[in-house]
N, C-alpha and C positions, 0 to 999 in steps of 0.2 A: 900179753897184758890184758887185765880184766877192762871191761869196759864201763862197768857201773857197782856201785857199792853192794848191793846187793850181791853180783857176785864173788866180790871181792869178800865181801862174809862169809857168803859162802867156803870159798876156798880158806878163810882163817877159820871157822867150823870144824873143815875136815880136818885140818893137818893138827886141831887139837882132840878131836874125834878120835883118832890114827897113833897117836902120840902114846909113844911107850909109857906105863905106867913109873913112878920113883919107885926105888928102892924102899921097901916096906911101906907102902901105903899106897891105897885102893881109890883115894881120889887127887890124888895131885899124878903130873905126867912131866917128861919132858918133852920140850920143843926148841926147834931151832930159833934158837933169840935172832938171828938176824934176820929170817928170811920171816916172824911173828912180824918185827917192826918195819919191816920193809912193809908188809902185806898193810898195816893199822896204818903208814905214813901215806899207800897209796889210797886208803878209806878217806882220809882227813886232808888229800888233795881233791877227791872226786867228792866229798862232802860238798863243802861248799855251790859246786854248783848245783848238784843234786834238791838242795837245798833254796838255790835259786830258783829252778825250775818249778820245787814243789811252791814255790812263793808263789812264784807268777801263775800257776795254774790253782791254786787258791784265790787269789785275788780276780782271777779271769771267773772263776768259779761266783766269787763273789760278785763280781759284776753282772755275771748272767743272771743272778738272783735279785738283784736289784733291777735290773733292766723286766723280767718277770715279773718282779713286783710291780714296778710302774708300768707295764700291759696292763697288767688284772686289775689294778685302780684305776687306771683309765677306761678299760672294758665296763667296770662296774660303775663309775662316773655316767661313761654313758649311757648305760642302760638304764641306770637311777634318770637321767634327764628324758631320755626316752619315754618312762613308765610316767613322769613328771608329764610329757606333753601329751600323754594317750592320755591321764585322768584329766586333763585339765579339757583335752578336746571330749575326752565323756561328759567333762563335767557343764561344758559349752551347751552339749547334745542334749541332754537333760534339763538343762535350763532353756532350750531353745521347745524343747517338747514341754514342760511345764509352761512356756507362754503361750506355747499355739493350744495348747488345752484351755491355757483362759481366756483366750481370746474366744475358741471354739465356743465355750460355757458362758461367756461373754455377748456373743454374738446370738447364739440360741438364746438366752433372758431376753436381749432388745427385740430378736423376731419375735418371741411372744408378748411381749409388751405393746409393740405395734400392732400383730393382731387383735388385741385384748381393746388399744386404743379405735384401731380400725373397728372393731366390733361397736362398741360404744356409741361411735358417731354417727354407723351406720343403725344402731336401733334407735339413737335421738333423732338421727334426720326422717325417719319413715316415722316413730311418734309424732315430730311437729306436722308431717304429712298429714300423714293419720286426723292428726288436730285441723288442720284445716282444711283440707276435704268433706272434713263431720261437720265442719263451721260453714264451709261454701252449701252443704248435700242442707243444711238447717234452716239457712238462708233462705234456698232455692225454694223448700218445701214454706216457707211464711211467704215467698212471694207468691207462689201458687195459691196459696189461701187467700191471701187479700188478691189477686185476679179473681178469683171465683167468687168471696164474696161480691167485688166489685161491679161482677158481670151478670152475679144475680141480681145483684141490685136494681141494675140497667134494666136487666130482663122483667124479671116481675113488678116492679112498682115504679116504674118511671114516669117521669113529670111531663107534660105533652108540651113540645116544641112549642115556639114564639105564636101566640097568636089562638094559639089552643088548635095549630094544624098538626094534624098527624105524621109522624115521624116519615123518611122515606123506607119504603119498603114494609110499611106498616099496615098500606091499606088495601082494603080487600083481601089481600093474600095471606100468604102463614108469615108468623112471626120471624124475625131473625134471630137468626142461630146462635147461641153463643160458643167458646171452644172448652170444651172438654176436656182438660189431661188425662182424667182419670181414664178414660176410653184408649187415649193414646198410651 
């Protein structure tokens, strides 16, 4: 007994292959009508399951294609979520680099503004110096004048002590001294 339809056709094949032609005519033949329908009755018992078979190995077929499918949507799910968290950590990295630049650019303005201000106070505070050292140096130079006049004064034309007596250190000897800066 054949085992599978396939060669169970085959064998209904040959034996019509093999098959004496009819009497005048070149495509009709004879065959043995019983052992034909015996052969097409054992086809259409081993159908069926054949038929099952190919069901379930379609269907199994089709499930591995669905199971397939849903890898590669999930594969590509995640690598879209992946590619999602790589831009979005770029996009962190880049905004974290655009602050520290403003910061940088940021901080560079305020250090030269500071020097700019440090500069400032440091040429007002040596001008107001300036100003009043020129004011003290202006000063010292009118005190020096009124000394000198006042010492010439003493010196050349003074008025003679209580009594019309002679000053000390006046008499007989040299004059007294007056001080000089301009020498010093």
């Amino acid at each position: 007994m054949a085992s599978g339809v396939e060669e169970l056709l085959d064998m209904l094949f040959e034996m019509i292959d093999e098959a004496k032609n009819a009497p005048l005519s070149s495509d009709k033949c004879i065959v043995e009508r019983d052992r034909a329908l015996d052969l097409i009755d054992d086809i259409r018992s081993q159908f069926p399951m054949e038929l099952t078979e190919a069901r379930k190995m379609m269907a199994r077929r089709a499930e591995m294609e669905a199971e397939a499918k849903r890898k590669a949507d999930s594969i590509v799910r995640a690598a879209d979520e992946r590619a999602k968290q790589m831009l979005a950590a770029d996009t962190i990295a880049l905004q974290a680099r655009q602050r520290a630049n403003d910061m940088m650019r940021q901080a560079e303005e305020r250090s030269r503004e500071l020097k700019r201000s440090a500069n400032e106070y440091c040429e007002d505070a040596l001008r107001r110096t300036e100003e009043a050292v020129s004011e003290a140096y202006n000063e010292i130079k009118q005190s020096r004048s009124r000394f000198r006049a006042a010492a010439a004064a003493t010196a050349g034309g003074a008025p003679a002590g209580r009594g019309g007596a002679p000053q000390p250190g006046a008499s007989g000897g040299s004059p007294r001294s007056v001080y000089n800066a301009d020498r010093d």
